[in-house]
N, C-alpha and C positions, 0 to 999 in steps of 0.2 A: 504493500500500500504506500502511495508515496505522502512526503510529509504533508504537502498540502491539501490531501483528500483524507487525511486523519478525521474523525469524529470523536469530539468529546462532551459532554455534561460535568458542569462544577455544582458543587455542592458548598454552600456556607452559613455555619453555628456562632451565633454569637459568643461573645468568652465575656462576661462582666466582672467587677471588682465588687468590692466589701460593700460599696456602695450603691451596686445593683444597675451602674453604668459600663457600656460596652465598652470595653478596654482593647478586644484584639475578636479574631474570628479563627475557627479550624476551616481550611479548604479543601476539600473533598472531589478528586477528579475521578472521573471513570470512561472509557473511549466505549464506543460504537461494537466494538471489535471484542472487548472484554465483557460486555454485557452478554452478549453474544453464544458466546464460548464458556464465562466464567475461567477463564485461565488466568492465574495467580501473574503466572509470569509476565504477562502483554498487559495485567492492572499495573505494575511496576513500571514497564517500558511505555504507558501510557503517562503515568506520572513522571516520571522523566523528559518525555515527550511536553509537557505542559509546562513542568519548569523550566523549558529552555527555552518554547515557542509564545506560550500565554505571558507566562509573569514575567519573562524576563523583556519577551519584544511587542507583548499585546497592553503591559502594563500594568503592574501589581499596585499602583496608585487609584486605579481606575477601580479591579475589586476591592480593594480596601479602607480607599479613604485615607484616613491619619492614624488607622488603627494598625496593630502585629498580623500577620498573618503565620498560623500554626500550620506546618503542614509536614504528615507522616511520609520517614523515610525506610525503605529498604536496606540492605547491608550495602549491596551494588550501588545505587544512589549515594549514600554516605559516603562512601570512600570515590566517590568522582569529581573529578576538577569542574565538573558542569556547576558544583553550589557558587562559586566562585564569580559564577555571573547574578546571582542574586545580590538585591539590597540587603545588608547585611543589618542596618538600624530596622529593619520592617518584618522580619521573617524570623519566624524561630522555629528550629529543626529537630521535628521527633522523633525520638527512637523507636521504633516499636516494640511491645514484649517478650518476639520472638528473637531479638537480636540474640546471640552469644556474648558474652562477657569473654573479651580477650584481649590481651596486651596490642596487637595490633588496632582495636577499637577503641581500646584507652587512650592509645598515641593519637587516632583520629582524632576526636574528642577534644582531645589536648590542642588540636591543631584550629580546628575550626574556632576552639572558645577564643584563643590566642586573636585570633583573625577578626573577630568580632561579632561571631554571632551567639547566638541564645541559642542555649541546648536545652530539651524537658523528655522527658523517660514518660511513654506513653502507656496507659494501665498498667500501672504500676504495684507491684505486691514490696514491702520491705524483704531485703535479704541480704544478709552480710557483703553475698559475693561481690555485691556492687557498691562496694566500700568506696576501692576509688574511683568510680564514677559518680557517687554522692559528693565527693569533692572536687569535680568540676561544673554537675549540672545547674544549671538554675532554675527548671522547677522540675516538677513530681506530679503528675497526674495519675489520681485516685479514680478507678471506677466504679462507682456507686452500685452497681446491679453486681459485680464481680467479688465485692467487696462491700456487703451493708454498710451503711453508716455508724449501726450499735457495734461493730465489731474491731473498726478502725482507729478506737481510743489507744492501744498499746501502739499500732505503727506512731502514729503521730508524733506520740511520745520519743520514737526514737529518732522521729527527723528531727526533732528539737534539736538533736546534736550539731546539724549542719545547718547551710546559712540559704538555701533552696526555698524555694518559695512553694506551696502547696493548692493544687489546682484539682476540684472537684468536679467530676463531670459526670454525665446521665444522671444528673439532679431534677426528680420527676415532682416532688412534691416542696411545698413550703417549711413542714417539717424537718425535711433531709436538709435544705439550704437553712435553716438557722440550729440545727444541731453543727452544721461543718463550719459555721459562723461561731459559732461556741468552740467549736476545736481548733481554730485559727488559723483556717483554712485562709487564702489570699482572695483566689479567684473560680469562678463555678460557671458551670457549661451544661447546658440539659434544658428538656422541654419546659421546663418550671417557669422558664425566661420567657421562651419562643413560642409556648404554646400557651396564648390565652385559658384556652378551656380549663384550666388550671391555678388561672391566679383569683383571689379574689371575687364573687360577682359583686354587684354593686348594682344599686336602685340607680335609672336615670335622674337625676338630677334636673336644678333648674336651667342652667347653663347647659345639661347636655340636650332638654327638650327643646334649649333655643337653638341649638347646633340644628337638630333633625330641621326645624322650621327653617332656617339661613337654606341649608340644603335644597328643600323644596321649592323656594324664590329665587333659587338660583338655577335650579333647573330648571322651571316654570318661564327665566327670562326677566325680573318683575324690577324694573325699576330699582335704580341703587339706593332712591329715597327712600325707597322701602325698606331695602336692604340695613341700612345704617341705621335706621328705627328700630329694627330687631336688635341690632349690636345696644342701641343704647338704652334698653330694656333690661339689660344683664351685665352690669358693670363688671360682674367677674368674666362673661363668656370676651368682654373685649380687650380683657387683662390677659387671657388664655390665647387668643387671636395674635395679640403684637408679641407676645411673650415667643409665641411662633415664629413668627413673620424676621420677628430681630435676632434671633439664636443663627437664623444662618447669615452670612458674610454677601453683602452687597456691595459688591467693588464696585469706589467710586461714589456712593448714594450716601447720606444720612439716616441716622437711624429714623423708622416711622413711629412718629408718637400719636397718630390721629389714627382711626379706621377711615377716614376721607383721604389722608392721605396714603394709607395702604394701600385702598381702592385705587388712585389715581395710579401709585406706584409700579403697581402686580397686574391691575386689569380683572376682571371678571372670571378668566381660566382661571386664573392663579389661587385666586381669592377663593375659590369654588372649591380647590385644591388644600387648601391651609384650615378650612373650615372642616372638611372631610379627616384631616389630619390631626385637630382640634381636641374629635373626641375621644384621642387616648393619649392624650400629652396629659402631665402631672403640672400642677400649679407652682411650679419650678424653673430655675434658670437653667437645667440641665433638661430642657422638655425634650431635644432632639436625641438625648442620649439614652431614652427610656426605649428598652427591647422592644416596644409592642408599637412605639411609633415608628424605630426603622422598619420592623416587619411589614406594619401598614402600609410605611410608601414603598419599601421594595417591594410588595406581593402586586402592589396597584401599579407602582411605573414596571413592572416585568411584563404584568395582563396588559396593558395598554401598545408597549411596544410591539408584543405578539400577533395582537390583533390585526396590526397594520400589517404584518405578514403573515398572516393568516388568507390562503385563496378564496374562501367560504365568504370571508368579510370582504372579498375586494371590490370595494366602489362606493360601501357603508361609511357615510361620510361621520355620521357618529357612531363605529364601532371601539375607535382608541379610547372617548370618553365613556362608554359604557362599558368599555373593560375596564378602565381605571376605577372607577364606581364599586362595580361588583367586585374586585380585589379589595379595596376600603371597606366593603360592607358588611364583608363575607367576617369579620372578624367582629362584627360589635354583637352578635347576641355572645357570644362568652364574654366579653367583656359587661354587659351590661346584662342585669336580668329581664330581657324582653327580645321573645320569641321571633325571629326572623319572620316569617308570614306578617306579624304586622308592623315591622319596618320597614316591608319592599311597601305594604298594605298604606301607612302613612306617609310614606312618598313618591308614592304615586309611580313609581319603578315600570318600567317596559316591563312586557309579557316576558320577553328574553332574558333581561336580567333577573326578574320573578323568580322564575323557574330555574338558574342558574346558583342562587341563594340557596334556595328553599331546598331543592331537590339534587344539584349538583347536573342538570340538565342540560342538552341545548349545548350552544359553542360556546357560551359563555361558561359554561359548566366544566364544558374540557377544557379551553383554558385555566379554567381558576382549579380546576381538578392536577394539570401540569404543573402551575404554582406551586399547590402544595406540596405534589410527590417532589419537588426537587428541594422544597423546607426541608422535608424530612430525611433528603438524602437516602430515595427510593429513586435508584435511577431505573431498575428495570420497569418500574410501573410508568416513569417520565419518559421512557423511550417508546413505550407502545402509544401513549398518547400524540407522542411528536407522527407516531406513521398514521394513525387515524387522523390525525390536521393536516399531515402532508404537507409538517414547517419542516426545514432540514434545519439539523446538530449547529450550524454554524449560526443560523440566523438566531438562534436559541442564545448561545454564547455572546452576541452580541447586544441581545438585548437583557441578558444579567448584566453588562460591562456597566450599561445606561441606570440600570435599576442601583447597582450597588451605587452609584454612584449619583443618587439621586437629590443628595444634599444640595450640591454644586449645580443638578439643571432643576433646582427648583429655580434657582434666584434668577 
């Protein structure tokens, strides 16, 4: 197969700190070819193939943002001069737990830390033998399924020895993350973050009922007098609005301190965009940093991208906005305790997007069905989707680049 007709799917996990903001991400590749097959081997040479073609010349700024990006390495990999073309401040390089512990590993190790990157020991169990790789690594990732959380009190204890930083991952429940927040734990990785259906529910509120109603006048078309009437009915929904609006970097602009001047600044799309975004941002200066708001724009600018290359959509002059919609939407009944059926029902939702909510129907449905299987880092279920859309691998990959990187084309 030659390089340029390679096919690949990425996959990416948030990684957050103590304080439940996104610090870095694990990136998860898998090719066309390995789905396929299942062969260990060609997942390896796929992954190699991505560090040298993707991150190194498609842009590891573009997936990551200003965050780390964690990504597992093979024995083969490890020991290749190819890391060498990675950013070495952006990328931190896992072992996995099938590595060998051996003096030529140890030297490796020695060499790359020297060199300047970050090393962490991927599901990781304590055991002597990795004495001195406990004195070079910098962190330790714990698996939560492999390793309970009630059981992990003695390891801990013994990392206390060293100066490693400790990373908790397949953290399912709110439980698991404030018992490993008791054990002093740094940083935690798992659906707890990424998957709504799990955090908290929570009664709509009055700011969030005025969210729904903004939505609807905006969909509706209605007059911006209208519009800013609704804003100034809820003095906190218009604290939650700029609080948005100003967290991202507007080169060049002043910050917006009016919703008139929002309006003028962003336009209607925009505005339509931050209000949808709205209703899962925290009444904080870190709103952009909350799991559930990147998940929301990344799930909604990935569906919106798609759409546009999507065959089925082509000519649908509003299929990118009713993708983008249905990926924002698709995530407020966990977040909120109210039923999908009467969220599409109160906003008056297209038949397509209806049934794409509600039932997982429809193209809207396979799109936002493709979303999720690549959240989860299900690529065999992402790839049988990509052949029913009849998008190819690459258009896919291009339009994660935009998604992850969604901060930057909001503004």
């Amino acid at each position: 197969m030659e390089q340029s007709e390679q096919k690949y799917l990425i996959g990416r996990q948030p990684i957050l700190n103590r304080d439940e903001q996104i610090c870095a991400y694990e990136l998860l590749f898998r090719s066309a070819q390995s789905l396929a097959e299942a062969n260990v081997s060609d997942a390896s040479q796929a992954t190699a193939s991505v560090i040298l073609n993707t991150l190194a010349g498609f842009g590891v700024k573009q997936i990551l943002g200003k965050h780390l990006g964690f990504i597992n390495l093979e024995l083969d990999i490890l020991m290749s001069d190819s890391l060498e073309l990675l950013p070495k401040e952006m990328i931190v390089l896992e072992l996995l737990e099938t590595l060998e512990v051996t003096p030529a590993l140890i030297e490796r190790c020695r060499e790359l830390k020297e060199a300047g990157f970050v090393l962490a020991l991927d599901d990781h169990d304590y055991d002597p033998i990795y004495e001195e790789l406990y004195q070079i690594i910098d962190i330790v990732k714990v698996d939560l399924m492999a390793t309970p959380v009630d059981t992990i009190g003695a390891a801990v204890e013994c990392y206390r020895n060293y100066q490693f930083k400790l990373l908790a991952e397949k953290v399912e429940t709110k439980e698991e993350f404030l018992k490993c927040l008791d054990l002093g734990f740094d940083y935690f990785q798992g659906y707890y973050f990424a998957k709504p259906a799990v955090i908290e529910k929570k009664k709509i509120d009055e700011g969030g009922a005025a969210l729904l109603k903004l939505m609807r006048q905006l969909m509706d078309d209605a007059e911006m007098e209208e519009v800013e009437k609704t804003f100034r009915s809820s003095p906190g929904l218009t604290y939650k609005l700029l609080l948005l609006v100003n967290s991202v970097s507007f080169v060049g602009l002043q910050k917006i301190q009016t919703v008139r001047h929002a309006i003028s600044m962003l336009g209607r799309a925009q505005i339509k965009r931050w209000v949808q975004l709205a209703l899962f941002a925290t009444d904080d200066s870190h709103a952009m940093e909350n799991p559930l708001v990147d998940m929301a724009a990344v799930r909604g600018g990935f569906m919106e991208q798609m759409a546009t290359a999507c065959p089925r959509l082509r000519g649908n002059r509003e299929a990118a906005d009713q993708a983008f919609m249905t990926g924002i939407l698709s995530l407020l009944e966990s977040l909120y305790d109210i039923p999908m059926g009467q969220i599409a029902e109160e906003l008056n939702l297209s038949e397509d997007v209806q049934q794409a909510l509600v039932s997982r129907e429809g193209i809207y449905g396979n799109l936002l069905a493709l979303a999720e299987a690549l959240e989860q880092v299900d690529f065999v279920k992402a790839s049988e989707l990509l052949g029913a859309l009849s998008i190819p691998y690459s258009t896919v990959m291009d339009a994660q680049m935009k998604a992850y990187n969604w901060q930057a084309g909001m503004g």
